[in-house]
C-alpha positions in Angstrom: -13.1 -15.2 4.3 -12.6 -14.5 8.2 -11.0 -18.0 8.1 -8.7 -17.2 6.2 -8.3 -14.3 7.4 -7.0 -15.6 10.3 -5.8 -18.7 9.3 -3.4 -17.6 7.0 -2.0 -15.9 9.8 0.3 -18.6 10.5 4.4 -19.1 9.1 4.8 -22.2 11.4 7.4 -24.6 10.0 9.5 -22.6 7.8 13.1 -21.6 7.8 15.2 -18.9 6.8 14.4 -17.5 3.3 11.3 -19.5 2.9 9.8 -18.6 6.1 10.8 -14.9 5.1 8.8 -15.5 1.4 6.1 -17.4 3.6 5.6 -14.5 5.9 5.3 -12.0 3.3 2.7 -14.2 1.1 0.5 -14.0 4.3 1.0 -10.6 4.7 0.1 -9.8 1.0 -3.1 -12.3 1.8 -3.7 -9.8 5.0 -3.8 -6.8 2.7 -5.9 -8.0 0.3 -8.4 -8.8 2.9 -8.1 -5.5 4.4 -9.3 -4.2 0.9 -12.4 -6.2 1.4 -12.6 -5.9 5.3 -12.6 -1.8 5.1 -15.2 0.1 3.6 -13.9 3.7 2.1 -16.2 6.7 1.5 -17.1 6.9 -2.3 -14.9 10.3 -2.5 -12.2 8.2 -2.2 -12.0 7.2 -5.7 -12.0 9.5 -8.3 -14.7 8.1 -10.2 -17.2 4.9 -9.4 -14.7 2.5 -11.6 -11.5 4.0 -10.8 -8.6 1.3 -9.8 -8.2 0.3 -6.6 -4.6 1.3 -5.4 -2.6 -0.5 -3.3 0.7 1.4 -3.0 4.3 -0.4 -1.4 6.6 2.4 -0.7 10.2 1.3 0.2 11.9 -1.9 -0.2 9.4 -4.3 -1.6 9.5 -7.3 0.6 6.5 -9.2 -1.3 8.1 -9.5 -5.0 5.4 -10.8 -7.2 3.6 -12.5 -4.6 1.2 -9.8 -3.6 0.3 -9.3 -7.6 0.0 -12.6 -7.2 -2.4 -12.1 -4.3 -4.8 -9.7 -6.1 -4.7 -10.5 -10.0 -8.5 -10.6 -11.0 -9.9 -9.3 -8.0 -12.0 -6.2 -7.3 -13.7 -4.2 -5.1 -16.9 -3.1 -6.1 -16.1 -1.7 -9.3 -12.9 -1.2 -8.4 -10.0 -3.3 -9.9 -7.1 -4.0 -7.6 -3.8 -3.1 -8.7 -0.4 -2.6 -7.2 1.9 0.4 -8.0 5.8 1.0 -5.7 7.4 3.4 -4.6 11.0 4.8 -3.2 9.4 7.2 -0.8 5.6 8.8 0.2 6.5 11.8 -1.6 6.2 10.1 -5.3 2.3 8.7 -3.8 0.0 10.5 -6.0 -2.9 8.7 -5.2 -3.8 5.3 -3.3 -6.6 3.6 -1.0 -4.3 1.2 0.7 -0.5 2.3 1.6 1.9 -0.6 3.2 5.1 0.9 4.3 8.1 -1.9 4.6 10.3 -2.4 7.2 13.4 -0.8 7.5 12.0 1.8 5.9 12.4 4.3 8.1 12.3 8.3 8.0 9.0 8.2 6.9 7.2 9.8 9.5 6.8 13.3 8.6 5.8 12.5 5.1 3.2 9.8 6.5 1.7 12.8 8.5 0.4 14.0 5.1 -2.2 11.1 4.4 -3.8 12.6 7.1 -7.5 12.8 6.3 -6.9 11.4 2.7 -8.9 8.3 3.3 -5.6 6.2 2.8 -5.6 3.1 5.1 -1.9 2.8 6.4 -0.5 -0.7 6.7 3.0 -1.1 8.0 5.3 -4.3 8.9 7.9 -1.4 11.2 8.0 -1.5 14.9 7.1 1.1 16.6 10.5 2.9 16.8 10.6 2.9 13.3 7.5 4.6 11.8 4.5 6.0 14.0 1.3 6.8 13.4 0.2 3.9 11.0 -3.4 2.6 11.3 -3.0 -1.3 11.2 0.2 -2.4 12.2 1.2 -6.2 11.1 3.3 -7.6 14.1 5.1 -11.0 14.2 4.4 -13.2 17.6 5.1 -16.4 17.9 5.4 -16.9 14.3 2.3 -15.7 13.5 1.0 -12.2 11.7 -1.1 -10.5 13.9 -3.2 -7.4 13.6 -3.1 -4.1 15.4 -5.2 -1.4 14.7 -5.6 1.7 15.8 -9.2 2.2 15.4 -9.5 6.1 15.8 -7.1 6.9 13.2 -9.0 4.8 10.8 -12.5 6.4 12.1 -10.5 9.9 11.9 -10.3 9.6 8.0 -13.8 8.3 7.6 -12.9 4.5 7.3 -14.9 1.6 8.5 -13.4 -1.7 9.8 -15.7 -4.4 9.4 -16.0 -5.6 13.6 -15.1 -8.9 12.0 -11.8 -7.6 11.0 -11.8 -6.1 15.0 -12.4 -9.1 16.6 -9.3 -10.3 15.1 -6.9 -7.8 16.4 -5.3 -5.8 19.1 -6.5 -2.3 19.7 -4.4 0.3 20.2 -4.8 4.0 20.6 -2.3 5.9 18.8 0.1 3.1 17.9 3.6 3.8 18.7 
């Protein structure tokens, strides 16, 4: 899965909207692996079989792609499933958040899954939204990882090293 992982990190040889759609369908491949790459603490969930959320709030860049992505899968017990949003405010509850780009004006409200074991994903630049645990950066046409590691640690997450070894570390991204 590492493979993969960082294989699929790669959009080489698209253009225009397909390399956008190609981007995004690695991305959505990068978040499902986070779900298995990321251990949360069993008060997480609100029961031992409750879903799995993964929560887009903004402009939803991956369509049906990242339903796509995790149809069937689990973790644990834990069925995956999808649910968007306009803004962080409507977020009732979630394991994995991804914030879009462009979002923006999401800081403040981001502040509140402080300590709510939510692991924050974002495709922004820094100017655009701070504070996010694993940022998903474009170089050289490839997705690559950075992760703040204390603000995962600080809401009692654990990053598999595996998932580490693959990234950039940062300390208080943005």
């Amino acid at each position: 899965m590492v493979a993969l992982l960082v294989g699929m990190g790669s959009v080489a040889g698209a253009t225009g909207t397909e390399s956008v759609a190609s981007e995004y369908r690695v991305k959505a491949v990068f978040l499902f692996n986070f779900t298995q790459f990321v251990e949360w603490p069993a008060n997480a969930f609100a029961d031992a079989e409750a879903p799995f959320v993964i929560a887009v709030v903004g402009k939803d860049p991956f369509g049906a792609v990242l339903d796509e992505v995790i149809r069937g899968e689990r973790v644990a017990k834990h069925p995956l499933v999808v649910e968007r949003y306009e803004n962080l405010r409507q977020v009732q509850r979630c394991n994995l958040l991804f914030i879009a780009r462009g979002g923006g004006g999401f800081d403040p409200a981001l502040a509140a899954t402080k300590g709510r074991r939510i692991l924050t994903v974002s495709d922004a630049d820094e100017s655009e939204l701070r504070g996010v645990m694993i940022r998903l950066v474009m170089r050289d046409k490839r997705v690559r990882l950075r992760i703040d590691a204390n603000a995962v640690k600080a809401d009692e997450l654990t990053i598999s090293s595996k998932l580490l070894r693959a990234a950039e570390l940062v300390e208080g991204d943005g």
